[in-house]
C-alpha positions as CSV (number, residue, x, y, z in Angstrom):
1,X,103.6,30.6,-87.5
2,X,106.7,31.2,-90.2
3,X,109.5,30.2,-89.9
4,X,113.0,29.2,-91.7
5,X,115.6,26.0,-92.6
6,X,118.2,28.1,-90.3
7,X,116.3,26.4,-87.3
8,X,117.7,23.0,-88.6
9,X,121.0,23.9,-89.3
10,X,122.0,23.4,-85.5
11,X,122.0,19.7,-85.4
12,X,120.5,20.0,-82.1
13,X,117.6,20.9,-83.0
14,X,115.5,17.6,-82.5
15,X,117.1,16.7,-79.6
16,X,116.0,19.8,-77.7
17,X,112.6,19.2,-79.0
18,X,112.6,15.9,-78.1
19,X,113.3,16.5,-74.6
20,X,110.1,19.3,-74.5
21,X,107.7,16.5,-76.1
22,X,109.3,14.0,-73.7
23,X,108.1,16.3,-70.4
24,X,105.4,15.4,-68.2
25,X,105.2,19.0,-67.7
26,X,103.4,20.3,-70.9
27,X,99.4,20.8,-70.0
28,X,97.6,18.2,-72.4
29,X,96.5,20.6,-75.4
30,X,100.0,21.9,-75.2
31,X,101.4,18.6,-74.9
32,X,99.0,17.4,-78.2
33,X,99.4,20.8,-80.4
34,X,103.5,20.6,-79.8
35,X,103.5,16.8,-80.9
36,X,101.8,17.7,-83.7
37,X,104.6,20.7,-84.3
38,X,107.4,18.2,-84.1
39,X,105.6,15.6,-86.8
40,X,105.4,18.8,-89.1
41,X,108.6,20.3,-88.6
42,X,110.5,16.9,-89.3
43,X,108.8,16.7,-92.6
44,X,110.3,20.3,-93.5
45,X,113.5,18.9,-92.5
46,X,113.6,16.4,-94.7
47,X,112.7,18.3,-97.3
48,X,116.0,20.6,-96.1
49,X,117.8,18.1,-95.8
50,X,117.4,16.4,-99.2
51,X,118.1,19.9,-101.4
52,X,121.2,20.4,-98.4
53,X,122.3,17.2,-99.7
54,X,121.8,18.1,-103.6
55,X,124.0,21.0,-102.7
56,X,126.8,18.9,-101.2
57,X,126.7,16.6,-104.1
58,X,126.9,19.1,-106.5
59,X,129.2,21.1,-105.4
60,X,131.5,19.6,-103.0
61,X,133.7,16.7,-103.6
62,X,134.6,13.6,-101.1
63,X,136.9,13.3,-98.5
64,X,139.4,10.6,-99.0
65,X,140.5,10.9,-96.1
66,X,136.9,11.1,-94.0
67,X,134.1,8.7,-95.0
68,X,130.8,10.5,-95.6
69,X,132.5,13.9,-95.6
70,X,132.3,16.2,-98.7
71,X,134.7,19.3,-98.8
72,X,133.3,22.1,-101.1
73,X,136.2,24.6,-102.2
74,X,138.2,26.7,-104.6
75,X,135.5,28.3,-106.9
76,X,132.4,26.1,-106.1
77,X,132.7,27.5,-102.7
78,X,130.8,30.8,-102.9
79,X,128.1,29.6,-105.1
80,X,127.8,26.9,-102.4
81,X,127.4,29.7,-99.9
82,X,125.0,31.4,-101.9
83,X,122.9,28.6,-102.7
84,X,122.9,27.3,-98.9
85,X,122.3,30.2,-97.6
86,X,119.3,31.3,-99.8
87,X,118.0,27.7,-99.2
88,X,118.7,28.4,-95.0
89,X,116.7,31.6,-95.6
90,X,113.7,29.8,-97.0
91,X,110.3,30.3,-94.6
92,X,107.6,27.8,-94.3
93,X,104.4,27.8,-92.2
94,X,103.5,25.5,-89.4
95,X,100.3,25.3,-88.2
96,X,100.8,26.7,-84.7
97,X,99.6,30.2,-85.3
98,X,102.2,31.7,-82.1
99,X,104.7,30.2,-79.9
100,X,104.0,27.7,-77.6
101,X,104.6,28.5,-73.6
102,X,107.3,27.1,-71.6
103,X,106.5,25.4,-68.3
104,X,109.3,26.8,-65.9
105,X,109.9,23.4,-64.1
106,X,110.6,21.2,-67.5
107,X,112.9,18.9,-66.4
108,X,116.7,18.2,-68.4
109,X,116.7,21.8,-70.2
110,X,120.3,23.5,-70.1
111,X,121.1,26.3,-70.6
112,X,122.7,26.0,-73.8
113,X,119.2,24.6,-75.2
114,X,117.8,28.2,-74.8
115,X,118.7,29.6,-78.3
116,X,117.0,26.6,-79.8
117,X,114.0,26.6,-77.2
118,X,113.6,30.1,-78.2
119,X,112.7,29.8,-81.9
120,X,109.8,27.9,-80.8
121,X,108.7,29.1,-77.5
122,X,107.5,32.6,-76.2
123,X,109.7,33.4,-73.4
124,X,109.4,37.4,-73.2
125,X,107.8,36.8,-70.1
126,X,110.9,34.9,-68.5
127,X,113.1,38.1,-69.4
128,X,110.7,40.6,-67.7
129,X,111.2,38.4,-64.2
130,X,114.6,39.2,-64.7
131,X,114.4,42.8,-65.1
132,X,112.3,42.9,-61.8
133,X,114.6,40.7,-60.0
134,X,117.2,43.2,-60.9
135,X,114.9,46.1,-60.2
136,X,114.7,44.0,-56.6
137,X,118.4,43.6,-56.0
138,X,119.2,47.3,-56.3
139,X,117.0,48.2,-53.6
């Protein structure tokens, strides 16, 4: 499966995955083959993570005012953007060949985890019950 550093720009990333490889829910394979996922895609991140923070250094300068914040302005600013977003936009392959399935009873998903669930997880069969249900209603 491909995909890109955009995934870990949402810092809640992990913690969504966290609470999928935390459920009870996943069948055993599943349960094993997603583990495995989340080992993999934290050593991409920290690859991220280290040329994110090479960006930063070089192009943005401290906060005085916020400890451990770097503001990036004036004419670094847009090759910052460039640079970040090129590195955002770079793929890398996991060794799950497709998307893994969602059980439907996984306990402590919300709904604003969805977005995140969805980079990982095959839910095209979630948005068909909804068109029936609709199809239902109208009836």
């Amino acid at each position: 499966m491909k995909l890109d550093n955009s995934i870990f720009i949402d810092q809640r990333f992990f913690e969504v995955m966290r609470k999928v490889n935390n459920s009870d829910k996943l069948a055993p394979k599943t349960a094993y083959k997603f583990s495995r996922l989340v080992r993999e895609l934290d050593t991409h991140f920290q690859t991220y993570n280290k040329k994110r923070l090479e960006l930063v250094s070089e192009y943005g300068t401290p906060d005085p005012e916020r400890e451990g914040v770097s503001m990036v302005q004036g004419e670094n600013k847009d090759v910052f953007v460039e640079k970040f977003t090129s590195l955002a936009n770079e793929e890398f392959r996991v060794t799950a060949k497709s998307k893994f399935t969602l059980p439907e009873d996984i306990e402590g998903i919300t709904p604003s985890d969805f977005p995140i669930i969805e980079m990982i997880f095959d839910l095209s069969d979630w948005s068909d019950e909804d068109e029936e249900d609709n199809e239902e209603s109208e009836e």
